[in-house]
N, C-alpha and C positions, 0 to 999 in steps of 0.2 A: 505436782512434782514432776520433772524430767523424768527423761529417761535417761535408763543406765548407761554407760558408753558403751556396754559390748551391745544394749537392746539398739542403742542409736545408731553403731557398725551395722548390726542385724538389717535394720531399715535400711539404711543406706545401701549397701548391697542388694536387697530386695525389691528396692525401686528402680535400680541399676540394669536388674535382670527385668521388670517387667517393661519395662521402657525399650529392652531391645528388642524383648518377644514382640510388645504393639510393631514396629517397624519394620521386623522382619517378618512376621504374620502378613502384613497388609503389602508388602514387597511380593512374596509369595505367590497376593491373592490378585494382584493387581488392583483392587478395590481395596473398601472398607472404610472407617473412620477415626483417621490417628488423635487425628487434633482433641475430640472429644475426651475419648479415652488417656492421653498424656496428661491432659487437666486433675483428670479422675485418680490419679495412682497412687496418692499419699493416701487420699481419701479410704481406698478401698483398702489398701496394704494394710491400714490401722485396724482398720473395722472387723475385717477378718481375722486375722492374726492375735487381738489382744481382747476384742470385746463380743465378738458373736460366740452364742453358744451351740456349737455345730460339731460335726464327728463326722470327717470326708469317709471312714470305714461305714457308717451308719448313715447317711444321707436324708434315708427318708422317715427319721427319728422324730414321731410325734412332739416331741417338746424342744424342736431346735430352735432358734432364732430365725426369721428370713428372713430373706434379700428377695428385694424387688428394683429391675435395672427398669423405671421407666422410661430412661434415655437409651429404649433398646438397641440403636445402632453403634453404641462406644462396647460391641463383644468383644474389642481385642485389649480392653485391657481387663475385663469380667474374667473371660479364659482363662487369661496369664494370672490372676490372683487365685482362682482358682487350682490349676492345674499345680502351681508352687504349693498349694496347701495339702495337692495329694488328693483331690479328687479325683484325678485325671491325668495320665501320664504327661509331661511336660511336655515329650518327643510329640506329641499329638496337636500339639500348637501349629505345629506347620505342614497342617491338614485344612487350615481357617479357609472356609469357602469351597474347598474341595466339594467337585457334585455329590460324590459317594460317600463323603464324610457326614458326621453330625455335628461341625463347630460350625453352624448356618450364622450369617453374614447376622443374624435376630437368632436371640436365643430358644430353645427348644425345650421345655421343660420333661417334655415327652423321654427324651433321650440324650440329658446331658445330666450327670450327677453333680446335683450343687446350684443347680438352676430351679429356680422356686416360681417361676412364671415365664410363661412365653409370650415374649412382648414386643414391640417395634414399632404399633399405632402409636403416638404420643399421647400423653396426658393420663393413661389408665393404673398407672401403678401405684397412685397412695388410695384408689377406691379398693384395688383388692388389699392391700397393706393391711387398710380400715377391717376390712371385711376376716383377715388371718386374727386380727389382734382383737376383735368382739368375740370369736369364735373361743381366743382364749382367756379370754374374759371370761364369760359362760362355763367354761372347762377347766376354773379355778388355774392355769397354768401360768406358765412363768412366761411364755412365749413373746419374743421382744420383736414388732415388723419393722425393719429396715427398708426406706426409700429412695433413690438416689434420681436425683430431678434435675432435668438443664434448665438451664435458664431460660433458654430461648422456648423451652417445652411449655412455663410459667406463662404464657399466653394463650393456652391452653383452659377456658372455662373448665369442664369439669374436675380440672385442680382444685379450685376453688369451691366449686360442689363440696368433692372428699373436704377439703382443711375445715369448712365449716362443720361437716358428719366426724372429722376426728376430733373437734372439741366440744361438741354437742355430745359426742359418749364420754365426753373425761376419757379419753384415750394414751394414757400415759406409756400405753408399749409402745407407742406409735413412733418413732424417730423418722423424720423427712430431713435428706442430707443435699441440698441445691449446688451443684458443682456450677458457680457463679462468674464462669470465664468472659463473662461479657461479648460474646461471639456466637452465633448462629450459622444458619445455612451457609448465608451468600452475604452476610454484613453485621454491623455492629449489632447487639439487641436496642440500644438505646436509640439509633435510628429506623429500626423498622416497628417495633413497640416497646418502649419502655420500662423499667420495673422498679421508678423512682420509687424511693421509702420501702423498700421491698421489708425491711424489718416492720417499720409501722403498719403497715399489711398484717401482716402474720400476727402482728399484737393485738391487732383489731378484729383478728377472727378467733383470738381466746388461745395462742398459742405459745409455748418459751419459745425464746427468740435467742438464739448465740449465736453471734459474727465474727468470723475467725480466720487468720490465712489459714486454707487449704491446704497448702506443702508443704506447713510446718508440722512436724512428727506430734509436737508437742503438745501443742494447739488442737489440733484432731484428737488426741488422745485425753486431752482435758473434757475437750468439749461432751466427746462419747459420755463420759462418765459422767455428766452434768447431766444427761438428759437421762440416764438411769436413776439420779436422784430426783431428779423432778417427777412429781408427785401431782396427778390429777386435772394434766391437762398433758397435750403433745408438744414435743420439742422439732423447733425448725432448725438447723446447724446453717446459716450462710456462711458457704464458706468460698473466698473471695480466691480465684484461682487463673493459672495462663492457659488459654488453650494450645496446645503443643509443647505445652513445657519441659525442658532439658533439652531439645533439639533448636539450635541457636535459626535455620531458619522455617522452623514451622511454627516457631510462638508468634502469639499475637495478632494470630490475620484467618482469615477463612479459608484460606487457599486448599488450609488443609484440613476442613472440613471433612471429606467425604475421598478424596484422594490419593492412595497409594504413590508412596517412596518409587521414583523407579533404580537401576542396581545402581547408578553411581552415587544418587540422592542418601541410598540406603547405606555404601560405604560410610560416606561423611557422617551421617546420624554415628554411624555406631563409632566410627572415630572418637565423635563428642560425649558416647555415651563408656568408656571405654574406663 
């Protein structure tokens, strides 16, 4: 079922505002990584907003849901979903990278509310996922682990490791969510390693498999609830996405991989984002 037109306003709006925060965070910081993080914004807005069971008052609430960003370096659009949800004062966003602050370039779990692992090496976030989601297994809970994985991470062996330990336990809390921009470092992923049948993969290691656009509200919202019904094995969401999306020239290319807006670059963004 859609969503309702003021929930669809809701979004829209919400993805309006975290789109400008990424650009204006990483303008800020002179660093950081938009292109990642722009891919990622539907993705996260849903997830948080309509299906994690979490409480920004309560944060370190034994039976919440987690998130695990193991594409540690997209913080700036993690923060801004956050921070919109009241974890964290919004005015704090453009603190990102700050030496004296705690919104580190890699998330902190030590000292940022809302943050469930400190991450940045690639490839480690569906082992702890695995690791959160036997734990509540074991402790009869309801605990649901959230994973959010790039593409170009998926070359990444002990990904692979985890996906087979998450269907080897029948791991059904287990949700891994592949923001699938087809874009890496420094080039395409299909020219540096590819991730043909990336569905067949995941079927082949005993997993649900839903392929979905990404930046449709809808679509993510469906899909979420589909892997809560799924029953006795883990769900993989591909979800098929631009990197740099809504900024007309930061989509589709690496340039803006790893590279800060500088202020005129930054005007124009938020013109387009406006």
């Amino acid at each position: 079922m859609a969503f309702s037109k003021q929930k669809t306003e809701f979004y829209y709006d919400l993805t309006k505002s975290i789109r400008r925060h990424i650009v204006k965070m990483t303008n800020h910081a002179g660093s950081g990584h938009p292109g990642g993080s722009l891919s990622a914004t539907e993705l996260l807005a849903v997830l948080f907003n309509d299906h994690m069971n979490i409480d920004p008052k309560n944060p370190d609430w034994d039976d919440r849901d987690c998130f695990f960003l193991s594409k540690g370096h997209c913080t700036p659009v993690y923060y801004s979903v956050l921070a919109e949800k009241g974890f964290f004062p919004v005015e704090e966003l453009m603190t990102f990278r700050d030496v004296d602050g705690r919104l580190h370039g890699h998330p902190c779990a030590e000292h940022i509310p809302g943050v469930d692992i400190s991450s940045g090496s690639l490839g480690q976030g569906l082992s702890v996922g695995n690791g959160v989601a036997l734990a509540a297994k074991l402790d009869g809970s309801n605990r649901r682990s959230y994973v959010m994985i790039g593409d170009g991470e998926l070359q990444e062996g002990q990904l692979w490791e985890a996906a087979m330990t998450s269907a080897h336990f029948n791991l059904d809390n287990v949700c891994a969510i592949i923001d699938w921009n087809k874009i890496q470092l420094d080039d395409f992923v299909e020219n540096v390693k590819g991730l043909k049948n990336l569905g067949d993969k995941y079927r082949a290691f005993g997993w649900h498999v839903i392929e979905i656009d990404g930046h449709d509200i809808n679509q993510v919202d469906e899909a979420l609830k589909e892997a809560k019904r799924t029953k006795g094995k883990p769900t993989a969401i591909l979800a098929h996405t631009v990197k740099g999306k809504g900024i007309s020239f930061m989509e589709d290319t690496h340039d803006w991989h790893g590279m800060a807006p500088n202020d005129e670059q930054l005007e124009i963004a938020l013109k387009e984002l406006a």
